[in-house]
N, C-alpha and C positions, 0 to 999 in steps of 0.2 A: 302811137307812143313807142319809143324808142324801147329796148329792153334796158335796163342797171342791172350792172352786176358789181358784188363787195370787192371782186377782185378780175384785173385781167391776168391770165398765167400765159408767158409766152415759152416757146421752145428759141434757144440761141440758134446756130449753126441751119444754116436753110430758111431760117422764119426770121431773122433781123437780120442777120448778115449773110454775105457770102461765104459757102461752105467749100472751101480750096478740099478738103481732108483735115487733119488734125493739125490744130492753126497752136502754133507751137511760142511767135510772138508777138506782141502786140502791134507792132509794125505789119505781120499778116495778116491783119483783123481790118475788116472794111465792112461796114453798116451797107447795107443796099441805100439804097439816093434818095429812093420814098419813104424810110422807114419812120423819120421823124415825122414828117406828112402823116400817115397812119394813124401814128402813136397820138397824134392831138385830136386826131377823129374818134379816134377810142378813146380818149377821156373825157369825152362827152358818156360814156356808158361807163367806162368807173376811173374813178383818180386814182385808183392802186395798179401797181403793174407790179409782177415777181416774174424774173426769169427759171425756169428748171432745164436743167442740162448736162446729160450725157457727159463724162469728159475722161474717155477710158484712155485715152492716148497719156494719161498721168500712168496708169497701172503699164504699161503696152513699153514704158520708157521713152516716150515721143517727147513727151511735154515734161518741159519742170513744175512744180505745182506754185512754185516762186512765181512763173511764168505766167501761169492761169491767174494767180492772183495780180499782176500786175495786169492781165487784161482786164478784170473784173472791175477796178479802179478803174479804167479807161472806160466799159460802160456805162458805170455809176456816176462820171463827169460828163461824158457828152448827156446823158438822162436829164442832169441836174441844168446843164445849160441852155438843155430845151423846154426847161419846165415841166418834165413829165416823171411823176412820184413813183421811181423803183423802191422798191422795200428793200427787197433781197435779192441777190441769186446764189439760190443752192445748184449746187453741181455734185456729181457722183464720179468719182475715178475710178470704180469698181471696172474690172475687167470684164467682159461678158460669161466667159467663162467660171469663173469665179465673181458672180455677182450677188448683193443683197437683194433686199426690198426697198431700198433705194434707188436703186436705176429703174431709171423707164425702161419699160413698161409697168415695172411696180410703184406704188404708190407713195412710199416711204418719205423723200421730198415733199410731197403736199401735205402728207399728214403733218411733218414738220412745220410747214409755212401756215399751216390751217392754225395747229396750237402758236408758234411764234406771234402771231398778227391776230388771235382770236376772229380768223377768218369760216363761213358758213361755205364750207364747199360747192355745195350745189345750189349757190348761188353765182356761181363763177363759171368765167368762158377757159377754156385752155386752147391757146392757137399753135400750129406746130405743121412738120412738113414729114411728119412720118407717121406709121401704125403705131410706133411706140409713146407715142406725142396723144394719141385719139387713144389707146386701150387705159390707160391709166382714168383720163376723164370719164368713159365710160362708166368703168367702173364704182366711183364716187359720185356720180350721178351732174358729173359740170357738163353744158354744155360744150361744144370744141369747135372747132374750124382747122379742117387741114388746108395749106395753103401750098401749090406747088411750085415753089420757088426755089425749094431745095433739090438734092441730090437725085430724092428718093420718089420721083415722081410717076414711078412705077407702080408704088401703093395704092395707089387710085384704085384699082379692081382688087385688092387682096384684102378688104375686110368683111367680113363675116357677119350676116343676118345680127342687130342687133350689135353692132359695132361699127357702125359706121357716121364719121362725124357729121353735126348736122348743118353743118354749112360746108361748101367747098370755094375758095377762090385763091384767083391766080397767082397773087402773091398780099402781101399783111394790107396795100393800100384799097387797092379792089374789094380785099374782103372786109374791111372796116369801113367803105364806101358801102357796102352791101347789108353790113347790120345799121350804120344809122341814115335813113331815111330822108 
């Protein structure tokens, strides 16, 4: 039997789409080819999906936050026209330097999206292509899946006894191939 969970959390940037660097338009923005493929594989384990993501290039002056929000529409349409139920996506423009506990690695966002959707954290997967994507999950006790489709596939060796996500695959299709059976 397959595992359910109340919710899937994905990371943007390397885990649904191609990660250029700080994607400033919507016009830059391009879904990987599989990711809709994926996405209806996973919703066989749950029919929520919430985006959480990083988006410091808003604080860095890269990005207009007009901008972000006009991508954000654009993945809440193509979601919609594939029939796959995003709630939300929170995003954090905190600079790293100057960051809350809302930027991954912190968990600030989930807790959000936990009370938004009276969602049960640790019933939930968080998939994502970095350490920052796998310590916050840990930490709230969600399952995770790092996927190496992103940037950051060097993280493979840099987690720490007790953080380390517990599935790994090659990119959202593979690994959603791998959890339903």
């Amino acid at each position: 039997m397959d595992k359910k969970y109340d919710c899937i959390f994905l990371d943007r940037d390397g885990t649904i789409n191609i990660d250029p660097g700080y994607i400033s338009n919507v016009k830059n923005f391009k879904f990987y080819d599989y990711v809709f493929d994926a996405l209806r594989v996973l919703s066989k384990l749950s029919k929520d999906f919430i985006i959480i993501t990083n988006q410091s290039g808003v604080a860095r002056g890269l990005i207009k936050e007009s901008n972000l929000v006009e991508i954000n529409k654009f993945i809440f349409k193509n979601f919609a026209e594939n029939n796959i139920n995003l709630l939300n996506i929170y995003f954090c423009t905190d600079h790293p330097e100057n960051s809350t506990s809302r930027r991954k690695p912190g968990v600030g966002m989930f807790l959000e999206a936990s009370n938004d959707f009276n969602i049960q954290l640790s019933n939930c997967l968080m998939i994502g292509d970095a350490l920052s994507d796998i310590l916050p999950a840990v930490t709230l006790g969600m399952e995770s899946m790092l996927v190496l489709s992103g940037r950051e596939k060097n993280f493979i060796n840099s987690f720490e006894e007790g953080f380390k996500p517990n599935y790994i695959a090659e990119n959202l299709l593979t690994g959603a191939r791998k959890l339903v059976k």
